[in-house]
C-alpha positions in Angstrom: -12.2 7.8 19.9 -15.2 9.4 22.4 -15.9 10.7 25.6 -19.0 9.4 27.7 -20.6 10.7 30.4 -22.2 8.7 33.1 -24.8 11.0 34.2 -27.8 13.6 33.2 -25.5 16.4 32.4 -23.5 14.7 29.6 -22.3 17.1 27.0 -23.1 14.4 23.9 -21.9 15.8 20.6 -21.0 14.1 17.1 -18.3 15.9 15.5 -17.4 14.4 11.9 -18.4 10.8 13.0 -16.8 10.8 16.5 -19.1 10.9 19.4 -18.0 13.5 21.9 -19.0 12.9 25.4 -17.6 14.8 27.6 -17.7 14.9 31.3 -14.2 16.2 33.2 -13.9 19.9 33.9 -10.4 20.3 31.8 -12.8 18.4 28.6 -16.0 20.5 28.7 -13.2 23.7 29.2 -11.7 22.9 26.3 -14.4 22.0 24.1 -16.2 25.7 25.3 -12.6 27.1 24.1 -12.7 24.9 20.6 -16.0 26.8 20.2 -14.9 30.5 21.1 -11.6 30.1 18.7 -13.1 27.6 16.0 -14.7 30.6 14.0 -11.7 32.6 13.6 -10.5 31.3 10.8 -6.8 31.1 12.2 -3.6 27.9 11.9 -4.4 26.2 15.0 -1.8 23.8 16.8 -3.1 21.5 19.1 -0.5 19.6 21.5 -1.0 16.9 23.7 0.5 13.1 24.8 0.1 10.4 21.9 -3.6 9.0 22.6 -4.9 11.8 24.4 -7.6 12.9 21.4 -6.0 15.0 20.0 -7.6 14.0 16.8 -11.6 15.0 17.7 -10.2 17.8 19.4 -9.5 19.1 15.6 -12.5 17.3 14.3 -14.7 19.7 16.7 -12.7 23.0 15.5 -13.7 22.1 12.1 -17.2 21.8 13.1 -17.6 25.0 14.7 -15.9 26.3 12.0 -17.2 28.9 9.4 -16.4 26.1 6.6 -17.8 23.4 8.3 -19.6 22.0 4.8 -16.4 22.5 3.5 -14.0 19.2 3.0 -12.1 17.9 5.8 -8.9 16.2 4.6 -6.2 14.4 7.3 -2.8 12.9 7.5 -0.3 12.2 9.9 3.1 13.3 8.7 4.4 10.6 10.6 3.1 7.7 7.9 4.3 9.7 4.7 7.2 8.0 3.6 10.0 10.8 2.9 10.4 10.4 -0.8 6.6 11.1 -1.3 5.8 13.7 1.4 5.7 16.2 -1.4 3.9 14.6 -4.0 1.3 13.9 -1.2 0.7 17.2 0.0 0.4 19.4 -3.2 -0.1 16.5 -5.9 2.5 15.3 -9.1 1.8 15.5 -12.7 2.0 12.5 -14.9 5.9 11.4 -15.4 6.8 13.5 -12.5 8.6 10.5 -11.4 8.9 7.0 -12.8 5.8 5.4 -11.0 3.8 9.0 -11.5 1.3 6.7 -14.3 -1.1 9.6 -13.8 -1.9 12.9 -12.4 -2.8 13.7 -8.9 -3.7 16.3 -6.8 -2.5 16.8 -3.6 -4.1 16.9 -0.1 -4.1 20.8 0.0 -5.7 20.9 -3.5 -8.3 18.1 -1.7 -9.1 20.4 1.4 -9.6 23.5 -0.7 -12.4 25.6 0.8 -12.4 23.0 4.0 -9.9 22.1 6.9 -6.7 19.9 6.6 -5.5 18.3 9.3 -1.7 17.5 10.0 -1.2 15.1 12.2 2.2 14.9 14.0 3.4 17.7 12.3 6.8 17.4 14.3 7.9 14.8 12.3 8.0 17.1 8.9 11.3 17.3 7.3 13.2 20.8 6.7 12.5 21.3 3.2 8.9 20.8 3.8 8.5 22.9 6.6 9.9 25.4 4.4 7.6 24.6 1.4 4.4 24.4 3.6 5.4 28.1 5.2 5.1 29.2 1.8 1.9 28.2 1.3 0.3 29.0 5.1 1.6 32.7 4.1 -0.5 32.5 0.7 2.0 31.6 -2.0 0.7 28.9 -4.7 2.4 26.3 -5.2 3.0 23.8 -8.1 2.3 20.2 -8.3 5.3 18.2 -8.4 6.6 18.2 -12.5 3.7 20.8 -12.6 3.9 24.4 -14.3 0.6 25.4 -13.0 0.4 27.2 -9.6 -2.0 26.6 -7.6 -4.0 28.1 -5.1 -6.4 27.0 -2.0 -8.4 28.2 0.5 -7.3 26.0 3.3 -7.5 25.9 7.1 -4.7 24.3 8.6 -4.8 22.1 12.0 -2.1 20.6 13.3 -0.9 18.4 15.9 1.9 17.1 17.7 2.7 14.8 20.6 6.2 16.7 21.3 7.5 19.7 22.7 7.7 22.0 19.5 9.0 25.3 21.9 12.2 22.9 22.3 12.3 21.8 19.0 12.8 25.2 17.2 15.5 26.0 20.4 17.5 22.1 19.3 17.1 23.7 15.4 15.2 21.0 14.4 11.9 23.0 13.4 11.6 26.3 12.2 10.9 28.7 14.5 8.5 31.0 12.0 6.2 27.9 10.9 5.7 27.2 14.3 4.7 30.5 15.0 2.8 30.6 11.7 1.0 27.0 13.0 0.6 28.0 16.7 -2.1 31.0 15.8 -4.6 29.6 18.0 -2.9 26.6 21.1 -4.9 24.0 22.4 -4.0 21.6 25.0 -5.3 18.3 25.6 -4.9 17.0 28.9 -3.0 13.8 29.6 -6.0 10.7 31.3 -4.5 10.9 34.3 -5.2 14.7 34.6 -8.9 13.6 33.7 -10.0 11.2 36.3 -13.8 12.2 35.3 -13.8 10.5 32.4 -11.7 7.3 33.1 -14.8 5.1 33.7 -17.0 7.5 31.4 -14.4 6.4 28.7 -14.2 2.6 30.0 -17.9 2.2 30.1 -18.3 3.5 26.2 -15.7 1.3 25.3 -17.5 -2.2 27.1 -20.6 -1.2 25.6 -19.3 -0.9 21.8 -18.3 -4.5 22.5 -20.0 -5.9 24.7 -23.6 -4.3 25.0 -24.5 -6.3 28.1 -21.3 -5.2 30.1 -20.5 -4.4 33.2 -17.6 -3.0 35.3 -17.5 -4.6 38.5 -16.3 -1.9 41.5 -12.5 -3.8 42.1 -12.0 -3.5 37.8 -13.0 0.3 38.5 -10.9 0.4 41.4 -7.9 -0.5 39.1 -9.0 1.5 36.0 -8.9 4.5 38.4 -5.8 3.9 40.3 -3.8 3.2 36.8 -1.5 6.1 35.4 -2.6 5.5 31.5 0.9 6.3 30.0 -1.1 5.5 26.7 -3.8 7.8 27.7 -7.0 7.3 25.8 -5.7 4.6 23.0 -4.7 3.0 26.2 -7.8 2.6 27.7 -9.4 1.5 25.0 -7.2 -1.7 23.9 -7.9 -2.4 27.7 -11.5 -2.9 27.6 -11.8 -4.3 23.8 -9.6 -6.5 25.4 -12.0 -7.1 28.5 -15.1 -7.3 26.5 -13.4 -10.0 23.7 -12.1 -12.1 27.0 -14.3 -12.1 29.7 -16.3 -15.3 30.1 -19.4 -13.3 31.5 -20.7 -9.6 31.1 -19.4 -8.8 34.6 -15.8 -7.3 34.2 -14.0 -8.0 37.2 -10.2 -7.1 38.2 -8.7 -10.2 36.4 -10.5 -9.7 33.2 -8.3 -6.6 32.9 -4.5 -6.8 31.1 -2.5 -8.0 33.5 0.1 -4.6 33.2 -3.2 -2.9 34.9 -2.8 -5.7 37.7 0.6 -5.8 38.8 2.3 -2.2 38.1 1.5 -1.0 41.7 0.5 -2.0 45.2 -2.7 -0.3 45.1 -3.5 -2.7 41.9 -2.7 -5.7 44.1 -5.2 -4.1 47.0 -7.7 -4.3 44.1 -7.1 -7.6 42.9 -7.0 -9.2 46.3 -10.0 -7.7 47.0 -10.8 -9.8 43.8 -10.3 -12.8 45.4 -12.5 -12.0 48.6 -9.6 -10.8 51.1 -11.0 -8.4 53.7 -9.4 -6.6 56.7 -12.1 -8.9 58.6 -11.4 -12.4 56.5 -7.7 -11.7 57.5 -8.4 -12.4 61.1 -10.8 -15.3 60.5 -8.0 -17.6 59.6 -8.5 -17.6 56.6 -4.8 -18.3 54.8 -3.8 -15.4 52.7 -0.3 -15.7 51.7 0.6 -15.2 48.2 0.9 -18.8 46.8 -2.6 -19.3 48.7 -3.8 -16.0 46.8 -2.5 -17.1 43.7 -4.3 -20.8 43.9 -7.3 -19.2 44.6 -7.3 -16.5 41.8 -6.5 -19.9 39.5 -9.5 -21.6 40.6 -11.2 -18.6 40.4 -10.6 -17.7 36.9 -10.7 -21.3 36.1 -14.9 -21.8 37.3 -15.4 -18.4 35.4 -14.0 -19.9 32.1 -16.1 -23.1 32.6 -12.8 -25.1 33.2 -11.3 -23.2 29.9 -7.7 -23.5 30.6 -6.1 -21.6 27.5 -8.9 -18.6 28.4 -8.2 -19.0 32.1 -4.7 -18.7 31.0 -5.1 -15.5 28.7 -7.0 -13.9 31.7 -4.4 -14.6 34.4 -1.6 -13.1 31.8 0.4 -16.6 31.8 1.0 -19.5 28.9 -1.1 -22.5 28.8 2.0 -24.6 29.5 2.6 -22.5 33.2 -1.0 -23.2 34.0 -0.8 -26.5 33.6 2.3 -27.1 35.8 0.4 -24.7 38.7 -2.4 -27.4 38.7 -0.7 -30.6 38.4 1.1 -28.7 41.8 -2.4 -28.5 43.3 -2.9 -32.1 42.6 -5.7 -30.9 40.4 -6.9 -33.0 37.3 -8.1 -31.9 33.9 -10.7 -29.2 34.3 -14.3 -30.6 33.0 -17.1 -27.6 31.5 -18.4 -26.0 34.8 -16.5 -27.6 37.3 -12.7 -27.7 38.7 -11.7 -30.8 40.2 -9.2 -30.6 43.0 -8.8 -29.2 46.6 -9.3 -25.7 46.7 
């Protein structure tokens, strides 16, 4: 995932693939700190909410590193199916085990001389957490059926999306390998501690998928007044989402998931605004009770689609079958391409 800046003084940088862009205070902090910390060739934990970015954040410390030609090798613990966590990490022999058909090595034997990168490292089992301080504190280690040790010259990142301090205080992570992991701490700020880069992020997003696309100011309204419990990964299914949907490259409020639409009042002040309510069309008699605000977000949505109904429907978050029923209650016909037939 990037960051984008919507002005002269974006901070653009590519680290391992991943366009950086960043343009909130707590980013461009933390990316000066990545670059004061990254050459010390120290374990460095970062922590953060799932979908924050946590992931470039590590791709940027191997960049700055002092092995930054050196491999960079990731996983998250989280995926590693138990019975294989340790043939994944430091590799198996043939016949180590009864699918082993061939040798392997492991993903610290793959790093060697780069960075590895342990994604939701919280999610480690005891035994490995014991085998992998070994290793952070220089022992070898043997390939699973091996005889061989082995040793590497690898930087470890980690991350994690929980509270590790509490973990080693509950007993379920060792309190040394967190020290031993936690060297260097970085933070990455949850989205809603980043309101910079909300519609920095948005607008990246649109563009990847839809190059001609732009965020009308009630969709912004709601992107800005949103909470983004998902953070970052949040944002973005919202606007691949957008840009898939939208029947034209203006993105307005009701192009947006409809959780971004209804979770609080301020996202109904947006969406009315949508439909053209004003304090002044309020007093011009203009009806604006909710079933009247409803018909006309329908008829709305419905001219956008060209008369689309399942699109219509996928934009207003109901089923086909609900959409239908509304309009045969408005007396309305079958929708032709460009026009909706029935009073408005």
């Amino acid at each position: 995932m990037g960051f984008l800046a919507m002005n002269s003084e974006a901070d653009n940088r590519v680290f391992l693939g991943m366009t950086a862009v960043i343009r909130s205070e707590a980013m461009r902090g933390l990316l000066e700190m990545v670059e004061r910390v990254a050459s010390v060739d120290a374990a460095v934990l970062i922590s953060g909410e799932s979908g924050v970015g946590k992931e470039i954040v590590a791709r940027a410390v191997h960049h700055y590193s002092v092995r930054p030609d050196g491999p960079w090798v990731d996983v998250s613990c989280a995926t590693l199916p138990e019975h294989l966590v340790e043939s994944e990490l430091f590799g198996h022999e043939k016949g180590a085990y009864s699918s082993a058909d061939a040798a392997k090595p492991g993903l610290f034997e793959m790093a060697d001389g780069g960075t590895l990168f342990l994604d939701e490292i919280g999610e480690l089992e005891a035994r490995m957490q014991a085998k992998l301080l070994r290793v952070l504190d220089g022992a070898g280690f043997y390939r699973l059926g091996g005889t061989k040790k082995i040793s590497v010259d690898v930087r470890i990142v980690a991350a994690t999306n929980q509270n590790l301090g509490r973990m080693v205080q509950a007993g379920k992570f060792r309190a040394d390998l967190y020290h031993r992991l936690s060297q260097i701490l970085l933070d990455v700020p949850p989205l809603r501690r980043r309101q910079d880069d909300i519609l920095a992020l948005a607008e990246h997003f649109l563009k990847e998928h839809r190059p001609d696309g732009v965020l009308l100011p009630e969709a912004a309204e709601l992107l800005l007044e949103h909470r983004w419990p998902g953070n970052v990964r949040e944002l973005r299914n919202a606007l691949v989402k957008a840009a898939v949907m939208a029947p034209s490259p203006e993105i307005c409020a009701l192009d947006l998931p409809d959780h971004l639409r209804s979770g609080n009042g301020n996202g109904l002040a947006a969406l009315a605004k949508s439909v053209g309510y004003t304090e002044q069309a309020a007093t011009a008699g203009t009806d604006w009770s909710l079933e009247s605000m409803e018909r006309r977000m329908i008829f709305q949505v419905l001219q956008r689609t060209r008369g689309h109904q399942q699109k219509a429907a996928d934009l207003l978050g109901i089923s086909r079958r609900t959409l239908s029923r509304k309009l045969k209650a408005y007396g309305v016909e079958e929708p032709v391409s460009g026009t909706v037939r029935g009073a408005q």
